[in-house]
TORKOL-57606 format. One line per 3 residues: for each residue x, y, z of C-alpha. Coordinates in Angstrom, 1 decimal, always signed. Layout:
# residues N
X Y Z; ...
***
This chain:
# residues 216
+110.1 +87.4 +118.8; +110.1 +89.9 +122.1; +111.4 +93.2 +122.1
+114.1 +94.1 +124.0; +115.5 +97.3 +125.5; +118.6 +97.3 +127.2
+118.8 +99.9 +129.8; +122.9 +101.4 +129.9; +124.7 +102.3 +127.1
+127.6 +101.9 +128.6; +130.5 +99.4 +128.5; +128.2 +96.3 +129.8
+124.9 +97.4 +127.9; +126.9 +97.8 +124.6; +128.3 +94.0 +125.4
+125.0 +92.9 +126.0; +123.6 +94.4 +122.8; +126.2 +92.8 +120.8
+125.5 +89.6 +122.7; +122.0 +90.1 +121.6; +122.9 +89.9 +117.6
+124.0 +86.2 +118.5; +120.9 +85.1 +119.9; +117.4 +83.7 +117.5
+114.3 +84.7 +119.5; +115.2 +88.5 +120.2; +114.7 +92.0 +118.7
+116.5 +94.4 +120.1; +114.7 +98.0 +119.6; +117.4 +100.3 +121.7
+119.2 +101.7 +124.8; +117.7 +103.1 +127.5; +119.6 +106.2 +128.5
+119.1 +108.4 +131.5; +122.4 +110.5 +130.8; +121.6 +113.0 +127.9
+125.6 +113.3 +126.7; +125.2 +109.4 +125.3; +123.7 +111.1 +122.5
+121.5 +109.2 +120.1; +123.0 +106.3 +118.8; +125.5 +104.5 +120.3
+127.3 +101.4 +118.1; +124.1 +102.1 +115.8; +121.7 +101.4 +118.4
+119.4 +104.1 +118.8; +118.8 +105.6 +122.3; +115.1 +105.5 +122.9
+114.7 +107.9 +125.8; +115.6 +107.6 +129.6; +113.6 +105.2 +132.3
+110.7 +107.0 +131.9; +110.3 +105.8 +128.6; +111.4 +102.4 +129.7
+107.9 +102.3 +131.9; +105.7 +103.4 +129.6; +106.7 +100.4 +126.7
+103.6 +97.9 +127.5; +105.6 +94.2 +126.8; +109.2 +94.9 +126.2
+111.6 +93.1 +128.2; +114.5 +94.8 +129.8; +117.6 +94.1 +130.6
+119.3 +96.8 +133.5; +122.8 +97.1 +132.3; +125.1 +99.3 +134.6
+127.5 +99.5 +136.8; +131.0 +99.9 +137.4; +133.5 +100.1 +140.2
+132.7 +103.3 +141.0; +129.0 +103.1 +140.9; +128.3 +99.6 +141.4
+124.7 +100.1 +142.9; +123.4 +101.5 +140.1; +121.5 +98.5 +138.5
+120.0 +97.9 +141.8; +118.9 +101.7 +142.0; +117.0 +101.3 +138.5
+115.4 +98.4 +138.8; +113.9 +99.2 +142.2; +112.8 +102.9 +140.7
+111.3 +100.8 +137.5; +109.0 +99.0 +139.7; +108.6 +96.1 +136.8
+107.2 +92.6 +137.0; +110.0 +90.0 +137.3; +108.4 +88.9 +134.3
+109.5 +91.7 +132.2; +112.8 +90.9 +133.3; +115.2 +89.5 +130.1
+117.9 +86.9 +130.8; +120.7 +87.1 +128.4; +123.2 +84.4 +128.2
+125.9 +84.3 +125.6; +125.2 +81.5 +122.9; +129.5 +80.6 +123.8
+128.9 +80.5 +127.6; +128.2 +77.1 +129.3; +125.4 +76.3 +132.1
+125.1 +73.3 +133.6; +121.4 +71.6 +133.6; +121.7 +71.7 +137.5
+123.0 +75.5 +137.1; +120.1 +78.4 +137.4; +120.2 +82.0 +136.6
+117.7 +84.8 +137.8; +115.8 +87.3 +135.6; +117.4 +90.1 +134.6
+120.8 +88.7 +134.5; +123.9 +88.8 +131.9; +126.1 +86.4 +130.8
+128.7 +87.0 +128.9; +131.0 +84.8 +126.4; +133.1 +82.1 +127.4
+131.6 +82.4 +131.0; +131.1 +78.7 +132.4; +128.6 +77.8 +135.5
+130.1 +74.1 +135.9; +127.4 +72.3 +138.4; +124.4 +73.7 +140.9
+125.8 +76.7 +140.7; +123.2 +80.0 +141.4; +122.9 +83.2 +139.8
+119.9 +85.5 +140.9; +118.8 +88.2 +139.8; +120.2 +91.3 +137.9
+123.4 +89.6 +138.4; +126.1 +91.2 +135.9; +128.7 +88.1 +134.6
+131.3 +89.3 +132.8; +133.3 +87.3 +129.6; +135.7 +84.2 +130.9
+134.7 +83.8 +134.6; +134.4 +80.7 +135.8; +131.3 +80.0 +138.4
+132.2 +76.3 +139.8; +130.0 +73.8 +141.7; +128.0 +75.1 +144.6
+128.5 +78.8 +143.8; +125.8 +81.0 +144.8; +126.0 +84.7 +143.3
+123.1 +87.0 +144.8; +121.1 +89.3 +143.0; +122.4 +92.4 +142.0
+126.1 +91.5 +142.0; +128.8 +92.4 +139.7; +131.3 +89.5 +138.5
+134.2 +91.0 +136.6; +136.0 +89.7 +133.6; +138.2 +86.5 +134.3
+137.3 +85.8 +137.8; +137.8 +82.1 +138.8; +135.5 +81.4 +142.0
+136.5 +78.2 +143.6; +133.7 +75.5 +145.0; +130.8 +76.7 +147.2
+131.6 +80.1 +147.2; +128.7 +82.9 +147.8; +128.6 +86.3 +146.6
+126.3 +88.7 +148.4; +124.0 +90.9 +147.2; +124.8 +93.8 +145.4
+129.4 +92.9 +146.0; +131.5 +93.6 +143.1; +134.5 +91.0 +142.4
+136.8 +92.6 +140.3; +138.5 +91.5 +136.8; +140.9 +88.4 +137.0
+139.9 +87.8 +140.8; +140.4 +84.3 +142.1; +138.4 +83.8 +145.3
+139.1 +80.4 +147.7; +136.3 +77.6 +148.0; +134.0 +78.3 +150.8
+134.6 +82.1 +151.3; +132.2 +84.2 +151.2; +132.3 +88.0 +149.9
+129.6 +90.0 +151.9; +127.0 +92.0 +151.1; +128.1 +95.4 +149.2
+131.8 +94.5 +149.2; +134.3 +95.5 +146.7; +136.9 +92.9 +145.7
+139.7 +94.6 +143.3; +141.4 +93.6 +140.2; +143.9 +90.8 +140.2
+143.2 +90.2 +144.1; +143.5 +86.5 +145.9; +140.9 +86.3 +148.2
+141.7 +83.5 +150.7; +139.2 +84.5 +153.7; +135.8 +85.3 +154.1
+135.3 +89.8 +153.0; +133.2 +91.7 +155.4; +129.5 +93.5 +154.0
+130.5 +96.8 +152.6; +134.7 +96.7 +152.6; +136.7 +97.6 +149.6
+139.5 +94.2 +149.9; +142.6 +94.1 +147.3; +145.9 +92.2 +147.0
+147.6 +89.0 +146.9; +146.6 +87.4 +149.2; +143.7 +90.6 +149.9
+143.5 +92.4 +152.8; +141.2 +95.3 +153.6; +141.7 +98.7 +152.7
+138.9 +100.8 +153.1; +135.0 +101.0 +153.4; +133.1 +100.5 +150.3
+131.5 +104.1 +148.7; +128.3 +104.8 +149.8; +125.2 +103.4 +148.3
+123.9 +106.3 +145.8; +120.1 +107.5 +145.4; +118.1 +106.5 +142.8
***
């Protein structure tokens, strides 16, 4: 049975934890915690200490939790400051989500419940999929990207590295969301979103640049 710390205890690291209580095979130990005002506990998982900890745990797999709309760069930021093995790397994949034999999913990825990968579909890695979103046939979602609650992406659409689609977005076969982009709540994206443009609406249209890419 491996150990498992889930850095983030925030809302995706707390969904992944509880996702964690549904699955034989793991033992989760605690959150990792960079930001001091989580406290010590959080949904009565203890907070073990910051990434610095993380590091020094010989073993334990991790899972990089974080990330949000306003920071969505953040789980990218860790992981490349962690240094790790891909190996040490936990995939996590809801016991009520469904992936197809010819689907794949990188390390370090989430899946949340009721998600459904339907065929050949690609997650990489450190890829965030939130609960209900639907990843049909030929998808390709790149490492480090962020796919919101409810999103619907139609056939042979790619996701870039490191783009954010936001909750209930339905995205048009074949178009591609580039590198860094933002795509917001609710939007209908029927053409092809530039690297590193924040796009929203129905049908979406560009409204500004994305925030700039934080520090680690």
């Amino acid at each position: 049975m491996p150990d498992l710390v889930i850095f983030g205890a925030g809302g995706l690291g707390r969904e992944t934890a509880q996702t964690v209580t549904a699955l034989p095979g793991w033992r989760l130990l605690g959150f990792a915690e960079d930001d001091p005002r989580r406290g010590h506990e959080v949904d009565g998982v203890p907070i073990l200490g910051g990434r610095a900890d993380v590091a020094a745990l010989p073993g334990v797999q991790v899972a990089v939790c974080t990330g949000s709309p306003r920071d969505y760069g953040s789980r990218e930021r860790i992981v490349r400051a962690l240094g790790l093995a891909p190996d040490r790397y936990a995939t996590i994949v809801h016991p009520t989500a469904w992936v197809s034999p010819s689907s794949r999913i990188g390390p370090g990825s989430v899946v949340l419940a009721q998600t459904v990968l339907t065929a050949s579909a690609l997650v990489g890695a450190h890829v965030a999929v939130m609960p209900h979103v639907t990843v049909t046939h030929d998808d390709v979602i790149e490492d480090y990207a962020t796919i919101a609650s409810g999103v619907r992406l139609g056939g042979g659409v790619r996701v870039r590295a490191g783009a954010y689609v936001g909750a209930g977005a339905l995205v048009r076969e074949g178009v591609e969301i580039g590198a860094g982009a933002l795509v917001g709540m609710g939007a209908v994206v029927l053409r092809d979103v530039p690297p590193g443009e924040v796009w929203a609406g129905a049908p979406a249209r560009r409204l500004r640049p994305a925030p700039q890419r934080k520090e680690a």
